[in-house]
Every structure is written in structure tokens, then in C-alpha cells.
C-alpha positions in Angstrom: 1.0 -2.1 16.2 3.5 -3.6 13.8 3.7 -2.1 10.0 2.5 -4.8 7.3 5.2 -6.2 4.9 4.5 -7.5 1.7 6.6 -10.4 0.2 8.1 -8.2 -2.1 8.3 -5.1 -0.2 6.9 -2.7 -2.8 4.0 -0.7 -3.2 0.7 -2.4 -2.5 -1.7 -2.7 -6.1 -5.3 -3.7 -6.6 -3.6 -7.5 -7.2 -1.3 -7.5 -4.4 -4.5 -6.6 -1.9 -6.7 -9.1 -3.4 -3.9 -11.6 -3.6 -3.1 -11.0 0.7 -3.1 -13.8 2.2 -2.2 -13.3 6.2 -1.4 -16.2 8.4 -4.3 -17.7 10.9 -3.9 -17.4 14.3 -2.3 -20.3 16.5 -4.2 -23.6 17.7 -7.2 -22.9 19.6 -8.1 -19.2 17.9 -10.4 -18.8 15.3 -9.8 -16.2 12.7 -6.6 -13.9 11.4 -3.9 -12.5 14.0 -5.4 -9.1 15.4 -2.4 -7.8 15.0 -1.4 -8.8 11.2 -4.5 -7.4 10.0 -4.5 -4.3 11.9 -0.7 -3.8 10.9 -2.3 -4.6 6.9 -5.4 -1.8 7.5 -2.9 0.8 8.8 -0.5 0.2 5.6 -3.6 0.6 3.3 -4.7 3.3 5.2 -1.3 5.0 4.7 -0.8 4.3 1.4 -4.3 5.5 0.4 -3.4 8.6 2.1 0.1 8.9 0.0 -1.7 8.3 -3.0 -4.9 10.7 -2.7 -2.3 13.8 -2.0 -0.2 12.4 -5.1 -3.3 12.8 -7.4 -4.3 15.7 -5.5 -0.9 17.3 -6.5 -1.2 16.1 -9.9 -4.8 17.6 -10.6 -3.2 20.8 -9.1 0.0 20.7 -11.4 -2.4 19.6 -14.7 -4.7 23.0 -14.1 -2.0 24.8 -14.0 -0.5 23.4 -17.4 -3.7 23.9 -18.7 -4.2 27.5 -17.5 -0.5 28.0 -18.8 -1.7 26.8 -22.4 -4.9 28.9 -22.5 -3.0 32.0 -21.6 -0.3 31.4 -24.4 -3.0 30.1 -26.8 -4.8 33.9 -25.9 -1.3 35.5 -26.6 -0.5 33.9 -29.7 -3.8 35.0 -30.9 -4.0 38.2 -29.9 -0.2 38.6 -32.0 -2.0 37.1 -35.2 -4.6 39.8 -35.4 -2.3 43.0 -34.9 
């Protein structure tokens, strides 16, 4: 299976994916190449992937900058009331 490149060869977006357009298949097939749409599916799958552990990571790094704020906000009250 062959890996899907856009035109411009960045990232896919919402606009790029509704905006695919993949080529028909040849004279005497109905429908999209097999292979062009199973190479475009495994490249949104991928990506998908990529992104869910980015925001996955992210969630994981905000909770710990909010945990880090709590704790000082504790400490810097605690000081205020010795």
C-alpha cells in the first residue's frame, strides 16, 4: 500500500480532507483507485493517531501546570498568614 501525498505535502486539516479530490480509476472501472484511497485512509488514520497522543500529551503537561500553580498558590498563602 502506497502512503497518500497531498499537493502540498503538509499536514492534512479539516479543509484539505474535504477539499480531497483523488483521481478515478482507468476506462472500464467504476469508482476511485483501491489503492489511492486506501493509501488516503491509512494517512488519516496515522495522523489521527499523531494528533490524539499530541493532545494527550498536552492535557498531561496542562495538569501538571495547573497542579504546579495550586501548590505555589497554597505556599504563597500559607507565607501570608505566618
Amino acid at each position: 500500500m502506497g502512503t497518500y501525498h497531498s499537493r502540498n505535502g503538509g499536514p492534512l486539516t479539516a479543509d484539505g480532507i474535504r477539499n480531497a479530490r483523488l483521481p478515478y480509476a482507468r476506462l472500464g472501472r467504476r469508482g476511485y483507485q483501491p489503492a489511492q484511497v486506501d493509501a488516503l485512509l491509512a494517512r488519516l488514520a496515522a495522523e489521527t493517531a499523531d494528533r490524539c497522543q499530541q493532545i494527550r500529551l498536552l492535557q498531561a503537561e496542562n495538569d501538571r501546570i495547573k497542579d504546579a500553580l495550586r501548590t505555589w498558590q497554597t505556599d504563597q498563602a500559607n507565607h501570608q498568614f505566618r
